[in-house]
C-alpha positions as CSV (number, residue, x, y, z in Angstrom):
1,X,18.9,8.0,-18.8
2,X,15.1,8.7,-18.1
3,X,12.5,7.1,-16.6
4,X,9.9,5.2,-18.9
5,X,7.2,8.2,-17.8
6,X,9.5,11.0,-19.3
7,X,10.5,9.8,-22.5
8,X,8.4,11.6,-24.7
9,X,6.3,9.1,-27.4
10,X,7.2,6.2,-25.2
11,X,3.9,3.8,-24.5
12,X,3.4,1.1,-22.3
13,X,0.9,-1.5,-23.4
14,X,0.6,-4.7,-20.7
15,X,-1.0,-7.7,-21.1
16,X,-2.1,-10.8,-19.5
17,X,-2.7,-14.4,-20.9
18,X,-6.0,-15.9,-20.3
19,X,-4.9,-19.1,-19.5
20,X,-2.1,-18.8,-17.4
21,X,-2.1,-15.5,-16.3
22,X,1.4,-14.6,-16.9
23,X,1.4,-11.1,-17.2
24,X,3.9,-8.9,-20.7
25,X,5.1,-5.8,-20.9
26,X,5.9,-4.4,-24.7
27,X,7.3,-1.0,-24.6
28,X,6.6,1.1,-27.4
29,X,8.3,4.6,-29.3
30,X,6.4,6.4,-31.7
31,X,4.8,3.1,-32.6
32,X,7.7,0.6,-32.9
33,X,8.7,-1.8,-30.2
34,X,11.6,-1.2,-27.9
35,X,13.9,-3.8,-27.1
36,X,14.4,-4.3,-23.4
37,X,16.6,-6.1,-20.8
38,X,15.5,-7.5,-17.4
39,X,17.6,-6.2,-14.4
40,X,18.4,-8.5,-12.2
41,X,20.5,-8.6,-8.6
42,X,19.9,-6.9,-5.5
43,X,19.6,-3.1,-6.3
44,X,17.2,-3.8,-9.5
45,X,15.0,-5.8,-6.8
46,X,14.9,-3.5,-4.0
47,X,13.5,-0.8,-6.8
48,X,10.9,-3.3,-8.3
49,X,9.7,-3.8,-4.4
50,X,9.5,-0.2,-3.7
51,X,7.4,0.6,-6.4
52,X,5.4,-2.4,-5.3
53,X,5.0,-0.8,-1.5
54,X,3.8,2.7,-3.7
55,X,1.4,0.5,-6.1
56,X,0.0,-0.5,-2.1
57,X,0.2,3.1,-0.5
58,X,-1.3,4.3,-3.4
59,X,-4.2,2.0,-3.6
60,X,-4.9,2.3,0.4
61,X,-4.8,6.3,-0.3
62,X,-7.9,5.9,-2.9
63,X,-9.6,3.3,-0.7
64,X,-9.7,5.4,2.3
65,X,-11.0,8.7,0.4
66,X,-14.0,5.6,-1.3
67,X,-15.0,5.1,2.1
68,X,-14.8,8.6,3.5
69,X,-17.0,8.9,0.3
70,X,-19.9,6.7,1.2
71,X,-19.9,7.9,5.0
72,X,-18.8,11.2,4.8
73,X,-22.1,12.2,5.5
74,X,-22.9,10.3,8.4
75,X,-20.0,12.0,10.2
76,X,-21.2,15.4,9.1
77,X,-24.7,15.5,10.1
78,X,-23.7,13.9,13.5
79,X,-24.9,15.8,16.7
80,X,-22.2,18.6,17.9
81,X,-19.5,17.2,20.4
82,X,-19.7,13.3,19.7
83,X,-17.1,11.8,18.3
84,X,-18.8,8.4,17.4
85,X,-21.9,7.3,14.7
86,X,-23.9,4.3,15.2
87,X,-24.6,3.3,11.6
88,X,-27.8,2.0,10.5
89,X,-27.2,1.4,6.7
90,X,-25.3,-2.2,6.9
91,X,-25.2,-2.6,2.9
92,X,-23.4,1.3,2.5
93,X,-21.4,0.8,6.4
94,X,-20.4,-2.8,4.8
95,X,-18.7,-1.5,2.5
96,X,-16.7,1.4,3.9
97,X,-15.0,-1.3,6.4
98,X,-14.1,-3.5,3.4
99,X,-12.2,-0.2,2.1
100,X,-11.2,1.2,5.4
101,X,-10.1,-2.5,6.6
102,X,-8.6,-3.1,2.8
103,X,-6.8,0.4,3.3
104,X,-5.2,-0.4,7.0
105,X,-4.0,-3.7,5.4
106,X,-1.9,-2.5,2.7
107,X,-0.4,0.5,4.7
108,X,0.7,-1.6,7.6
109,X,1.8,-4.1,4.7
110,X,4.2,-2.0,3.4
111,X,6.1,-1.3,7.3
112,X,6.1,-5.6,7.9
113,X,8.6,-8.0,6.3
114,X,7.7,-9.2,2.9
115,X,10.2,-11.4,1.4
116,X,8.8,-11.4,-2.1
117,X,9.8,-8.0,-2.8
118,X,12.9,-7.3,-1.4
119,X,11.9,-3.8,0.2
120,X,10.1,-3.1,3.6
121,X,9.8,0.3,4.7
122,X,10.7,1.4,8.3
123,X,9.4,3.4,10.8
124,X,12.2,5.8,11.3
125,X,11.7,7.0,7.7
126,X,9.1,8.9,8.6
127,X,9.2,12.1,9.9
128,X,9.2,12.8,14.0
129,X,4.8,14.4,13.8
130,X,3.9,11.0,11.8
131,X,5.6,8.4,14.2
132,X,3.1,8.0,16.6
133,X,-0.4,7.8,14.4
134,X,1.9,5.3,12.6
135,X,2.1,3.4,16.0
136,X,-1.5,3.9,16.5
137,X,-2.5,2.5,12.9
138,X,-0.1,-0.3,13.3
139,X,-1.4,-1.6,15.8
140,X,-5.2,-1.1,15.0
141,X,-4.3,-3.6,12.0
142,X,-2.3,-5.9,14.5
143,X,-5.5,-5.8,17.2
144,X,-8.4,-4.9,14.4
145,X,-7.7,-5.8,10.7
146,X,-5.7,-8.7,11.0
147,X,-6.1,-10.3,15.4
148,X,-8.1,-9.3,18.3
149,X,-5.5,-8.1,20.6
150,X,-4.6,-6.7,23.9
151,X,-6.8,-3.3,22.7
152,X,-10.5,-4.3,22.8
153,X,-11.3,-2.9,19.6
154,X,-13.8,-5.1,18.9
155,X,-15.6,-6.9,21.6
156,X,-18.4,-9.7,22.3
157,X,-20.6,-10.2,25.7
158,X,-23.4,-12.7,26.7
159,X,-26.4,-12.9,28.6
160,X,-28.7,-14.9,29.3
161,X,-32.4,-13.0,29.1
162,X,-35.4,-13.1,31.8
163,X,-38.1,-13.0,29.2
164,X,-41.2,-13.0,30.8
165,X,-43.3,-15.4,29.2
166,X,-47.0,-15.1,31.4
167,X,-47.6,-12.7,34.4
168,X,-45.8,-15.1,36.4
169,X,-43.4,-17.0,35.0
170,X,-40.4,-16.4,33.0
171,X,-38.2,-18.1,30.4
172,X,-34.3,-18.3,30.0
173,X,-32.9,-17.0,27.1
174,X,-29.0,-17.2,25.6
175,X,-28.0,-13.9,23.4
176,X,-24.9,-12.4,22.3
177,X,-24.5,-8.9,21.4
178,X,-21.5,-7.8,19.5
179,X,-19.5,-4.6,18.8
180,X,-17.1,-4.2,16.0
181,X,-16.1,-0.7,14.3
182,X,-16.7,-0.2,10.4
183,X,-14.0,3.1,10.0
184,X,-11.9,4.6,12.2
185,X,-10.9,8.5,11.0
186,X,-11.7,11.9,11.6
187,X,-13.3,14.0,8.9
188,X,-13.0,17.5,8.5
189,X,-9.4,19.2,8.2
190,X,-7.4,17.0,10.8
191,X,-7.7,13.6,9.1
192,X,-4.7,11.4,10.4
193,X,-4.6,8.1,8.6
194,X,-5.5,9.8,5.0
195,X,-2.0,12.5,6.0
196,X,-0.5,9.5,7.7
197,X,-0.8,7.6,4.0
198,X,0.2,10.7,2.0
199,X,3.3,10.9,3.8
200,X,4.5,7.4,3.5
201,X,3.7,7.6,0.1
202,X,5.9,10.7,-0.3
203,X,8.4,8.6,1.6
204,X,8.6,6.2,-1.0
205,X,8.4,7.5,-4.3
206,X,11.3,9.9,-2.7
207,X,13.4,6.3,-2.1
208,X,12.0,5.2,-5.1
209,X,13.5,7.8,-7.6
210,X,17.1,7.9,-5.9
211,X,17.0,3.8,-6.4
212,X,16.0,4.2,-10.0
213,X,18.7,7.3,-10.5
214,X,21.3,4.9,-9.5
215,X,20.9,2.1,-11.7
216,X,20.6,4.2,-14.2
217,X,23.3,6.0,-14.4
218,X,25.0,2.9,-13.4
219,X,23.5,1.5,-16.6
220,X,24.5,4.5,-18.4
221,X,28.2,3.5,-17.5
222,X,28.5,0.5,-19.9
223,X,28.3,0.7,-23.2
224,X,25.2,1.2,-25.9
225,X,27.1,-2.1,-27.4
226,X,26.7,-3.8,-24.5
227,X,23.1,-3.0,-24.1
228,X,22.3,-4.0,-27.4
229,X,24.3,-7.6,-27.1
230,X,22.3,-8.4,-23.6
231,X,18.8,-7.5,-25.4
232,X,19.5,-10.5,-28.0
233,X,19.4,-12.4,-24.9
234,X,17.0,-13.9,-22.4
235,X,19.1,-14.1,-19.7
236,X,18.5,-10.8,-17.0
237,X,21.5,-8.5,-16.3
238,X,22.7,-8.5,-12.4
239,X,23.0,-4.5,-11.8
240,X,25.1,-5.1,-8.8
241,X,28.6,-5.5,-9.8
242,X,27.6,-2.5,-12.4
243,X,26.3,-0.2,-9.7
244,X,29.5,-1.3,-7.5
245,X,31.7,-0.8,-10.4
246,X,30.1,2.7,-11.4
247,X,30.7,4.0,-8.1
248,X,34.6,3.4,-8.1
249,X,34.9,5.4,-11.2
250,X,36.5,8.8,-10.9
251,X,34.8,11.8,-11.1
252,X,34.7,12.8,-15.0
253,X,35.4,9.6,-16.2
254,X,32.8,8.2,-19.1
């Protein structure tokens, strides 16, 4: 059994209603629809949530490049041996934290507990070199993105201001002064987060494919009849007892 993207002639067209923004799938061959059948049970839902985490990586992967985009420059034309930029154009600066703040969000939200999909990704399946800029990213959304933690990313400190107001006297003044970063990443060849990204994404789609290989050739176990009878109906198919069964068959058995 393939997947949906290698059938050849096979189109997808999606849809979503206006009013209550319930979202259809129609799948089409060579121009005529296909009947389907929802999966349902644990396996089929750990599959749909990994592709939901890869949707996510895969997202925070073109965010990050957008921003690195609209500041690239910046970081380029900075004097040799500084590592930091103090940026001066809010509106462009603005916009590559929304994408670099988006970016940290959806990676870290595929590594935190979401009970919606079914599927969280964990630490240990990255490699050993990608463990500890995960750490470091994790907790820049945990102190950054999403609290103000234990790290001082961001910080605020007041004063109050001598302001000499006549040759001799002075006024009191209250001000605040505020420091927040707008992107945190290296450019050049070492970029961490954007290899950090490609990795978990690899991660994924990896788990991804060996979820969808397994329910479908657990699928493939029961019959083209049976199929056919469960797409006449609107009720979803639990995969679980399949996939259980399929695995107790012997080796050569159809």
């Amino acid at each position: 059994m393939q997947s949906d993207k290698a059938v050849p002639h096979l189109r997808v067209e999606r849809f979503i209603d206006p009013q209550t923004g319930e979202a259809t799938v129609h799948y089409l061959w060579k121009d005529r629809l296909v009947s389907k059948v929802k999966l349902a049970g644990r396996a089929a839902e750990q599959a749909s949530g990994l592709t939901l985490i890869q949707k996510d990586l895969a997202n925070a992967r073109r965010w990050i490049e957008q921003a690195q985009q609209l500041i690239g420059d910046d970081f380029a034309h900075r004097p040799a041996d500084t590592q930091y930029v103090h940026a001066q154009d809010r509106a462009r600066f603005d916009t590559a934290k929304a994408l670099f703040v988006a970016s940290l969000a959806f990676y870290a939200k595929a590594f935190t507990e979401a009970n919606g999909r079914k599927a969280q990704m964990q630490r240990d399946w990255l490699d050993e070199p990608f463990r500890e800029p995960h750490d470091y990213y994790m907790n820049l959304r945990h102190n950054f993105a999403a609290h103000s933690g234990d790290l001082q990313v961001e910080y605020a400190e007041s004063y109050v201001l001598l302001v000499p107001v006549s040759r001799h006297a002075m006024d009191l003044r209250f001000a605040t002064n505020r420091v927040q970063p707008d992107f945190v990443q290296t450019f050049g060849e070492e970029q961490p987060f954007v290899a950090l990204v490609d990795h978990a994404l690899a991660k994924i789609s990896e788990r991804y494919s060996l979820a969808a290989e397994r329910l479908a050739a657990a699928a493939a176990s029961k019959s083209l009849a049976f199929w056919a009878a469960a797409s006449s109906g609107s009720e979803a198919i639990n995969m679980d007892p399949i996939v259980a069964a399929s695995k107790k068959k012997p080796i050569g058995h159809k």
